[in-house]
C-alpha positions in Angstrom: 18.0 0.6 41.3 20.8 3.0 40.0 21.7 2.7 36.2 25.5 1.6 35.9 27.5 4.3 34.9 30.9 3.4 32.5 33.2 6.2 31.0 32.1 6.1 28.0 34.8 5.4 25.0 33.0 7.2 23.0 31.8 10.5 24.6 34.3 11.0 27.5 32.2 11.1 30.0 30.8 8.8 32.3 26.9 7.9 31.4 24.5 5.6 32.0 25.8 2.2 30.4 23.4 -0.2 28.4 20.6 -1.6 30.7 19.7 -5.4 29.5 16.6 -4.8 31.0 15.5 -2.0 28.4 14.1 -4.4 25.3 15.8 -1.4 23.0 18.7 -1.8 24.7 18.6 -5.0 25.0 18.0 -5.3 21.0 21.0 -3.6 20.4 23.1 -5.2 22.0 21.8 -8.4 20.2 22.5 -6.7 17.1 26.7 -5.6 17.9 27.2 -8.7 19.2 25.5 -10.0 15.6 27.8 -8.1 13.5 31.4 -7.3 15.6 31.4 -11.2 17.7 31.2 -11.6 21.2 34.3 -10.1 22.6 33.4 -6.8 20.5 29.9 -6.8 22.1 31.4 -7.3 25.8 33.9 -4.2 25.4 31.7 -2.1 24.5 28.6 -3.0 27.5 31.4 -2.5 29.9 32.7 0.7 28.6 30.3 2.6 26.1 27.3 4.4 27.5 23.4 3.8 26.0 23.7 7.0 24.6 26.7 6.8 22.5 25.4 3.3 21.1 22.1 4.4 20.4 24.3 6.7 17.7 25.7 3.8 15.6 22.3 2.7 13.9 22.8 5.8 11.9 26.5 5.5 11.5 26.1 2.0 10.5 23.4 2.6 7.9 25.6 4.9 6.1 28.3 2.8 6.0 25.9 0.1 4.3 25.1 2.4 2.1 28.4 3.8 1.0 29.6 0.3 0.5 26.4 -0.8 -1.0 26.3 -3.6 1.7 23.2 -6.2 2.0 23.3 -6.4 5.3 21.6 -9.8 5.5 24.6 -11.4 4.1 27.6 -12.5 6.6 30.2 -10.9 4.5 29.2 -7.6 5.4 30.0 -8.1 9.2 33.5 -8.4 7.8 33.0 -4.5 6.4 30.9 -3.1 9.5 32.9 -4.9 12.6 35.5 -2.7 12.0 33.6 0.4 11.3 31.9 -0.6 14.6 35.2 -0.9 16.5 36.5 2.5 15.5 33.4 4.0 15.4 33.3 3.2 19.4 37.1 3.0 20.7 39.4 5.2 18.0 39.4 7.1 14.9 36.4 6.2 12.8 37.5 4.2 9.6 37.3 6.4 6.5 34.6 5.4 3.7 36.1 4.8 1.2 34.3 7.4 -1.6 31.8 8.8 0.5 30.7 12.4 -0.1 29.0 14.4 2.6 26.0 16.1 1.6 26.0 20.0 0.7 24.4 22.4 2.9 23.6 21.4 6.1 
């Protein structure tokens, strides 16, 4: 069977979306719809590609650690949801003090 393609939000192009039955996939869809709620999670299966959310694990660790987040606590799907959002659909938020790192 043919993957589902969606334009992508993120990337601008139209990819393969997320395939529910891929466990990684799968897993990470879990894990949005976790942190960003249900409706968050549904936006972005219908019209983010698996590529452009297999990014956000890295995105999303550095905004836990730039806000020094627990991430096992529910107050820190108030900080990420809406990294998530922007990270996905618009302008990614600013983190507040972060520094990139020199050299590269």
């Amino acid at each position: 069977m043919a993957a589902k393609m969606v334009m992508c939000a993120k990337l601008g192009q139209e990819l393969p979306a997320l395939d529910m039955d891929n466990p990684d996939q799968s897993r990470q869809y879990r894990m949005i719809k976790l942190i960003g709620g249900a409706e968050l999670a549904d936006r972005i299966k219908d019209g983010v590609s698996a590529q452009a959310v297999a990014s956000w694990p890295d995105h999303m660790l550095m905004v836990l650690n730039e806000y020094r987040i627990d991430p096992t606590s529910d107050e820190s799907n108030k900080v990420i949801a809406p990294h998530m959002e922007s990270f996905f659909f618009g302008e990614q938020k600013e983190i507040a003090n972060y520094v990139p790192p020199e050299g590269g």
